[in-house]
C-alpha positions as CSV (number, residue, x, y, z in Angstrom):
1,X,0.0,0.0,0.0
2,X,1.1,3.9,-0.6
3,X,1.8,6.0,2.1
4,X,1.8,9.5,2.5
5,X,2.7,12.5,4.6
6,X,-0.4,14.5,4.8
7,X,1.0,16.9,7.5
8,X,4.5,18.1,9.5
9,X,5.3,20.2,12.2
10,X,8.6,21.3,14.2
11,X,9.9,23.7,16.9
12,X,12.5,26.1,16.1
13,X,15.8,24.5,17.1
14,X,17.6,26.3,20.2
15,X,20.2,26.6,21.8
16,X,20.0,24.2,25.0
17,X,18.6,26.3,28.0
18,X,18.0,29.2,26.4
19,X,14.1,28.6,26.6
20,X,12.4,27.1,29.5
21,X,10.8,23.9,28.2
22,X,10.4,20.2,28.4
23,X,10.4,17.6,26.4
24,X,6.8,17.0,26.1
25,X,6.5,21.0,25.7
26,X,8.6,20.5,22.6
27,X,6.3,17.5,21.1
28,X,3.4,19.4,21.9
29,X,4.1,22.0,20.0
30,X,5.4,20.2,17.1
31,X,2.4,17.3,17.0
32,X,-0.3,19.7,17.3
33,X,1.2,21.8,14.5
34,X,1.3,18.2,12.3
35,X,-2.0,17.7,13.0
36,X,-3.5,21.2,12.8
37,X,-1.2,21.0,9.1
38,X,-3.4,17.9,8.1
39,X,-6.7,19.5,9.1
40,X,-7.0,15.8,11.9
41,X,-7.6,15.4,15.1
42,X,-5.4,13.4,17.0
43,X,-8.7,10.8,18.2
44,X,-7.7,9.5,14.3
45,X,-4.3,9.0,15.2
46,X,-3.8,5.2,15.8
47,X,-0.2,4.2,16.6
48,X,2.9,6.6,17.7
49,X,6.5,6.1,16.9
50,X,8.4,8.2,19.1
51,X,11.8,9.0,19.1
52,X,14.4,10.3,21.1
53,X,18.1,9.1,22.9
54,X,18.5,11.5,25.9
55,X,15.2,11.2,28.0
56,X,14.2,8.1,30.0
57,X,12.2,5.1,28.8
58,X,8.1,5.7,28.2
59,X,9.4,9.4,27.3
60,X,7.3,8.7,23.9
61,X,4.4,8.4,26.0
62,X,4.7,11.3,28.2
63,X,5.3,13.1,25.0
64,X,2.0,12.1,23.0
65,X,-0.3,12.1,26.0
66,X,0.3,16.0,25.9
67,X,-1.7,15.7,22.8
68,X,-4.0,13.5,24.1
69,X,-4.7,10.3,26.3
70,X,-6.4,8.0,23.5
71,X,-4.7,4.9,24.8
72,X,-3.2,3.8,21.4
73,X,0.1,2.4,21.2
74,X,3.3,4.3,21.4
75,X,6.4,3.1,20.6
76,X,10.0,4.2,21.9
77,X,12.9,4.8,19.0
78,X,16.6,5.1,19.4
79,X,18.4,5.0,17.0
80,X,21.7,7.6,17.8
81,X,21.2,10.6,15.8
82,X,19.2,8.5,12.8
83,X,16.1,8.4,15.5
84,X,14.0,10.8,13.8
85,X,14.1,9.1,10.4
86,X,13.8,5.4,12.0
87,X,10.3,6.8,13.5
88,X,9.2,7.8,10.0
89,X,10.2,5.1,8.9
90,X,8.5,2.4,11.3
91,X,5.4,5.0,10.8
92,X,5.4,4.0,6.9
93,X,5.7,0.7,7.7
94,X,3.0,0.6,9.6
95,X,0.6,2.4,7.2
96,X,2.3,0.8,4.2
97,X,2.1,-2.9,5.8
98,X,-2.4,-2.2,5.6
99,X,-2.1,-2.1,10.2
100,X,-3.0,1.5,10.1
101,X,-4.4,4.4,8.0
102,X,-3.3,7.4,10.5
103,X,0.2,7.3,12.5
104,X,1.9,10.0,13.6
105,X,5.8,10.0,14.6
106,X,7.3,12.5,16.8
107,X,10.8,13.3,17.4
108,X,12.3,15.6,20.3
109,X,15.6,15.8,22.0
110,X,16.3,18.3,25.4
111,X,19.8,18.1,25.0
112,X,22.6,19.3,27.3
113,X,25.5,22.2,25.9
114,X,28.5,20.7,24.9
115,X,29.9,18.5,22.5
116,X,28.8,15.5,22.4
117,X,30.7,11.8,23.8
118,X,31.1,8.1,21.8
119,X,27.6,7.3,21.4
120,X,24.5,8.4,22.8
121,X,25.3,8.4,26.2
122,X,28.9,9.1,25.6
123,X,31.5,8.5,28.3
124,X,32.5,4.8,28.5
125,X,34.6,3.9,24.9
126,X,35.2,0.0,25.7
127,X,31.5,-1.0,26.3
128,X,30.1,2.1,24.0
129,X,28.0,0.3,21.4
130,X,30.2,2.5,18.6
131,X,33.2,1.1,20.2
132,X,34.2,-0.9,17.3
133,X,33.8,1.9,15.0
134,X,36.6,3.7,17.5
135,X,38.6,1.3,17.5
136,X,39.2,1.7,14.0
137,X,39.8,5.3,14.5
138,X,42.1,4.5,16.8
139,X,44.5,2.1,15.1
140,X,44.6,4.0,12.2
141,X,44.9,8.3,13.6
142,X,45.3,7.2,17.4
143,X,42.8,9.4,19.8
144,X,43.0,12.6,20.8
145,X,41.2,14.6,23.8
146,X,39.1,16.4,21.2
147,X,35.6,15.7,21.4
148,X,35.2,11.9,19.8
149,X,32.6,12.8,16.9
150,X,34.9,15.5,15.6
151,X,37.5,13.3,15.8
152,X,36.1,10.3,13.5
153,X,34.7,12.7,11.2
154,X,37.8,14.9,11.1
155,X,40.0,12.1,10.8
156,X,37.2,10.8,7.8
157,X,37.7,14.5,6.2
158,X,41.8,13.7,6.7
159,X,41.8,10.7,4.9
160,X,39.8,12.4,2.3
161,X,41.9,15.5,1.7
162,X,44.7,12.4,1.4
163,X,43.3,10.8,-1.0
164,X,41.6,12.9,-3.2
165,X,43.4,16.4,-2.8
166,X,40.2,17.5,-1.5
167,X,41.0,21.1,0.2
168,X,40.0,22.7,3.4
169,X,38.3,25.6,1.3
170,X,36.4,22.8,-0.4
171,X,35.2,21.7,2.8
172,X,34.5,24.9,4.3
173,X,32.6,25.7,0.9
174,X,29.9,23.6,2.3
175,X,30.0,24.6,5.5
176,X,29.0,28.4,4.3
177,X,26.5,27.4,1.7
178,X,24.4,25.2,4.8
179,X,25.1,28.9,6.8
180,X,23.7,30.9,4.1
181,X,20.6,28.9,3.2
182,X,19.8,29.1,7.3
183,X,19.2,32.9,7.5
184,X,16.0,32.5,5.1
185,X,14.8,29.5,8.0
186,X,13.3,31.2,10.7
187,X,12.9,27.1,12.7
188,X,17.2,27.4,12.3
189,X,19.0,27.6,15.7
190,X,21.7,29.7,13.6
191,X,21.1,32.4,10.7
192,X,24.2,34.7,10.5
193,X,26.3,33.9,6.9
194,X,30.1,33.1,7.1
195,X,32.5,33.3,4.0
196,X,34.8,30.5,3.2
197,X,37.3,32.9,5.1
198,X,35.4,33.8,8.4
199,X,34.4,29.7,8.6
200,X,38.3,28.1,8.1
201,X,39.3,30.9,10.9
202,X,36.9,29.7,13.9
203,X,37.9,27.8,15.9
204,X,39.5,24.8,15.3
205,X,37.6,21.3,16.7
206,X,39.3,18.0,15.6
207,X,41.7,19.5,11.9
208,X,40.9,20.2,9.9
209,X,37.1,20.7,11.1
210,X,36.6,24.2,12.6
211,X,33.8,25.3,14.9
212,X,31.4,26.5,11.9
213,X,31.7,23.4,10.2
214,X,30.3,21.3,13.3
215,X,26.3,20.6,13.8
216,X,25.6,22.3,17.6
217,X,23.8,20.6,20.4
218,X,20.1,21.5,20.0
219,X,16.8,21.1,21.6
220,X,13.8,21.1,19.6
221,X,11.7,18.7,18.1
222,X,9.0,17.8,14.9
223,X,6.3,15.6,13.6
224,X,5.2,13.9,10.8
225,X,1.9,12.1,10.2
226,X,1.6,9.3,8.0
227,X,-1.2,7.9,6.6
228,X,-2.5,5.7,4.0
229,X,-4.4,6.7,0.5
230,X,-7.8,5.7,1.4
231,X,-7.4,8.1,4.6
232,X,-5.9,10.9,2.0
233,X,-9.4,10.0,-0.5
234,X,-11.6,10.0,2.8
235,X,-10.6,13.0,4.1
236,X,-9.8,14.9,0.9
237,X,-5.7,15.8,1.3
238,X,-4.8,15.2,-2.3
239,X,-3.8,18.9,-2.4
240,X,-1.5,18.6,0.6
241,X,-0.5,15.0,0.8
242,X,3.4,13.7,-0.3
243,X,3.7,10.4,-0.8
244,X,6.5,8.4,0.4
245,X,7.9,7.1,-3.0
246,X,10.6,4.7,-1.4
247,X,12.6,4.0,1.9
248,X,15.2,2.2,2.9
249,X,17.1,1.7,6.0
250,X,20.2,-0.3,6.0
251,X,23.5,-1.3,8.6
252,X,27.1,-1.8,9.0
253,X,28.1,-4.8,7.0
254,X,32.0,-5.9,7.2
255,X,32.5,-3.5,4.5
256,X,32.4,-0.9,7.1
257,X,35.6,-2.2,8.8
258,X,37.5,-4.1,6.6
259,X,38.9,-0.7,4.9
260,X,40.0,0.3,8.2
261,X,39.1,3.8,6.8
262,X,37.6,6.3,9.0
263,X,35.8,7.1,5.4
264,X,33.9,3.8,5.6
265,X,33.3,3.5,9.5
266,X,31.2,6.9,9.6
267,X,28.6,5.0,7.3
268,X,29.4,6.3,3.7
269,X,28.8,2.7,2.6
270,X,25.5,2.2,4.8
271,X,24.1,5.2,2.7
272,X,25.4,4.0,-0.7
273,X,23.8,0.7,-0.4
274,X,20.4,2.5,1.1
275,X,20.7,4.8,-1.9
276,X,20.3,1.8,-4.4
277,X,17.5,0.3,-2.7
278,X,15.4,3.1,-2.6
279,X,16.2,4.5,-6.5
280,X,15.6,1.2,-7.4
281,X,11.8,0.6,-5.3
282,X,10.9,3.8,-6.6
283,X,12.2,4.0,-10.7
284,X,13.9,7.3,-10.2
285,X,17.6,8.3,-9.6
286,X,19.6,10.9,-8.5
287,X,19.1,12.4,-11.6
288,X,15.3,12.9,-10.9
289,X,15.8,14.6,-7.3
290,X,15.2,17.9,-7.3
291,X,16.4,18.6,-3.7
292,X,17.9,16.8,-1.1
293,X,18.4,17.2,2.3
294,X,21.2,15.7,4.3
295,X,22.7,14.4,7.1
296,X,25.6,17.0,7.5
297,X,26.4,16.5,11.1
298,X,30.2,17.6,10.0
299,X,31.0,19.2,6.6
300,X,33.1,16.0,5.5
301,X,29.5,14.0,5.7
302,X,28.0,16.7,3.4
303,X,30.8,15.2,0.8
304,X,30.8,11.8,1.3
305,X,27.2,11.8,0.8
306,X,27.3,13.5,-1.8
307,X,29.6,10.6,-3.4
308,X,27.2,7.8,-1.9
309,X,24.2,9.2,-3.2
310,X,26.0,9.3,-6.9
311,X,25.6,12.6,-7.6
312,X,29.3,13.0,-8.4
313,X,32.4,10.7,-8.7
314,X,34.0,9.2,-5.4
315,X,36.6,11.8,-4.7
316,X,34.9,14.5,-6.7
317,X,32.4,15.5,-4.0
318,X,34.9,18.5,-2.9
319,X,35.2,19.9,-6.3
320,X,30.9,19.4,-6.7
321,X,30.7,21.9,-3.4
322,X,33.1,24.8,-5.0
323,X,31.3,24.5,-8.4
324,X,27.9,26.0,-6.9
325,X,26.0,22.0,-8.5
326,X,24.2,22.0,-4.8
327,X,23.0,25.5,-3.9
328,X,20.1,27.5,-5.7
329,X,20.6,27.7,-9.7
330,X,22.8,24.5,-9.6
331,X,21.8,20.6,-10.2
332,X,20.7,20.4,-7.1
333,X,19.7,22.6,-3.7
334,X,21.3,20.6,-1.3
335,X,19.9,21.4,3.2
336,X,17.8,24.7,1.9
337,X,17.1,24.7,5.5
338,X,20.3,25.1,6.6
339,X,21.2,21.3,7.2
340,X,22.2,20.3,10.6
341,X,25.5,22.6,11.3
342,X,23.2,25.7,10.9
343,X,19.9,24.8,11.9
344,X,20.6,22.6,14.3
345,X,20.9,19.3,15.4
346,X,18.3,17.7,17.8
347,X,19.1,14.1,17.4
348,X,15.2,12.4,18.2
349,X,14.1,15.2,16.3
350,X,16.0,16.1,13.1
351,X,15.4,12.9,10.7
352,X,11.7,14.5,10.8
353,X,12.3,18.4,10.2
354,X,14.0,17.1,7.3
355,X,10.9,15.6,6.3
356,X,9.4,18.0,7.4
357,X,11.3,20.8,4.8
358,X,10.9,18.7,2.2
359,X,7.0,18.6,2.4
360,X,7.0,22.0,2.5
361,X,9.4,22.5,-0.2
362,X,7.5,20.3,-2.4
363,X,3.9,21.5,-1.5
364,X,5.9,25.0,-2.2
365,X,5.5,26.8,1.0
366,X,9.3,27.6,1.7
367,X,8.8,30.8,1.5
368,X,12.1,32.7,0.7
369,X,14.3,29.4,0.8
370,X,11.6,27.7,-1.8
371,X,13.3,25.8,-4.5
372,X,11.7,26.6,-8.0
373,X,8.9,23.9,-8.7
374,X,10.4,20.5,-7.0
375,X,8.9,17.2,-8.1
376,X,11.0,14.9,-6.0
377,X,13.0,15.4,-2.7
378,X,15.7,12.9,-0.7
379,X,16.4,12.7,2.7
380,X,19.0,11.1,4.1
381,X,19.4,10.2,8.4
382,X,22.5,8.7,9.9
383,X,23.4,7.4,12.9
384,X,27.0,6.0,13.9
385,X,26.9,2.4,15.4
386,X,24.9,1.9,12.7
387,X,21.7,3.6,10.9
388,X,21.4,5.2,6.9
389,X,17.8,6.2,6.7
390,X,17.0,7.3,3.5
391,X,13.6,8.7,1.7
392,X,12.4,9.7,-1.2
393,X,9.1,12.0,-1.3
394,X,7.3,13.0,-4.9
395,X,4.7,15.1,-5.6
């Protein structure tokens, strides 16, 4: 059976603490505004997927009885910071699978300042379920007391510039076109524009990574509602409704490891193989996508993607950021909202809001950030240890 998003929702991402708020303040505000997007009430709502990795267990229930105590089943996601996308996706499934015409998932993350550790919960290396992934790190760059995230991604981005002559500037490059798509995003935790210049002189994280070129800690969360075509016929969405063309969610195989690369460990094989599965369920390629947006939780993963997804050569992705190919007036518009460095990154939440922008970009409600008449938009949610979520919505 088809699915379809028939309406989304999100919080504008913040800074932690700077608003006083709870979790279930932030899913509130996010489901009711998925809802009130739909035009349903949430009595029609039949199963939750919630997701989150920093509050306690049931916090998917706390969360949705804020918008209301139906007694219909809620389930708890973690998934690291591919959460958001792994509720969307179990929501599909549901709807897809003929168990449910209406489901809503709900993302939301109160996070604490800081950088994050290892793995959700950080701290504790050697029984960290990522620890394999560091120890690859390890043997191959050693580890450093920079934060650990920065380190396997900077150490990713090394081995890149190594290989491929890719150049700080190239990975800055991104870095300032994610910046300057934020300030037309009023949901974006940041929206002040950096040059290339301003972003390789903050400060430096894990080289060659600098401050700018890292996503922040966030709190904030969004919603999606899912639901099945004879809901969309029944309660007349055709105008508003997206459907869900494909999805695919895939894992770590040996692959992962065997190259001993930091390259392969941060998952750019885990979205290449997701890639395939869902261009192939759905009959389009990268060549049909209109806009994409992306898991750039560090500017390196911005180019590796951009080489797993096909839409250049593998080692080409840094020359594909300079040439102006994923910004407005290029091949593609690549994070119009900003992407995760500048608008944030609210792990249980953000695999949604990027669902969430691409509804609205399709639908073409962006308002000053629209991208000129989309037929087709990608998403594409990872989590290290290991999760690729990727989906593809059409009009």
């Amino acid at each position: 059976m088809k699915a379809y998003i028939a309406g989304v929702g999100m919080t504008k991402f913040e800074k932690p603490e700077s608003r006083d708020w709870q979790y279930w303040d932030m899913a509130r505000e996010a489901g009711r505004a998925a809802l009130a997007d739909a035009g349903v009430d949430y009595g029609l709502v039949e199963q939750v997927a919630a997701g989150y990795c920093f509050q306690p267990s049931t916090a998917g229930q706390r969360a949705a009885y804020e918008l209301g105590l139906s007694g219909v089943p809620v389930y708890n996601v973690n998934n690291n910071c591919a959460t958001g996308a792994t509720a969307l996706m179990m929501a599909r499934q549901f709807v897809a699978g003929g168990m449910s015409d209406c489901v809503l998932a709900l993302g939301f993350e109160k996070m604490k300042r800081g950088a994050l550790g290892g793995g959700a919960d950080g701290g504790d290396f050697a029984s960290s379920p990522v620890a394999r992934h560091y120890g690859i790190m390890a043997a191959g760059h050693g580890f450093e007391m920079s934060p650990p995230t920065a380190q396997i991604f900077g150490n990713a981005a090394r081995e890149h510039m190594d290989r491929y002559g890719t150049t700080a500037a190239q990975l800055a490059a991104v870095a300032a076109k994610n910046h300057r798509h934020s300030a037309n995003n009023p949901n974006a935790q940041f929206r002040d524009v950096y040059g290339v210049e301003e972003i390789l002189a903050s400060k430096q994280i894990h080289a060659p990574l600098t401050k700018l070129q890292c996503s922040p800690t966030s709190d904030g969360a969004a919603a999606v509602l899912v639901v099945s075509e004879r809901f969309v016929v029944r309660h007349g969405l055709h105008g508003r409704a997206v459907e869900i063309a494909a999805q695919a969610m895939t894992t770590d195989t040996e692959a992962s490891f065997a190259s001993g690369t930091c390259m392969d460990v941060v998952g750019r094989g885990m979205t290449a193989a997701a890639a395939r599965q869902v261009y192939e369920a759905a009959g389009l390629g990268i060549e049909d996508v209109d806009v994409i947006e992306l898991h750039d939780c560090f500017s390196i993963n911005e180019l590796l993607t951009y080489e797993a997804l096909g839409m250049c050569a593998e080692g080409a992705s840094g020359a594909l950021a300079e040439s102006g190919a994923t910004t407005y007036g290029g091949r593609w518009v690549v994070n119009p909202s900003g992407g995760l460095i500048s608008k944030g990154h609210p792990l249980g939440a953000t695999g949604l809001a990027q669902a969430a922008e691409l509804v609205w970009q399709l639908r073409e409600e962006a308002g000053p950030r629209q991208v000129p008449s989309p037929r087709v938009g990608l998403s594409h949610n990872i989590g290290l240890g290991g999760a690729a979520v990727l989906t593809l919505l059409r009009r």
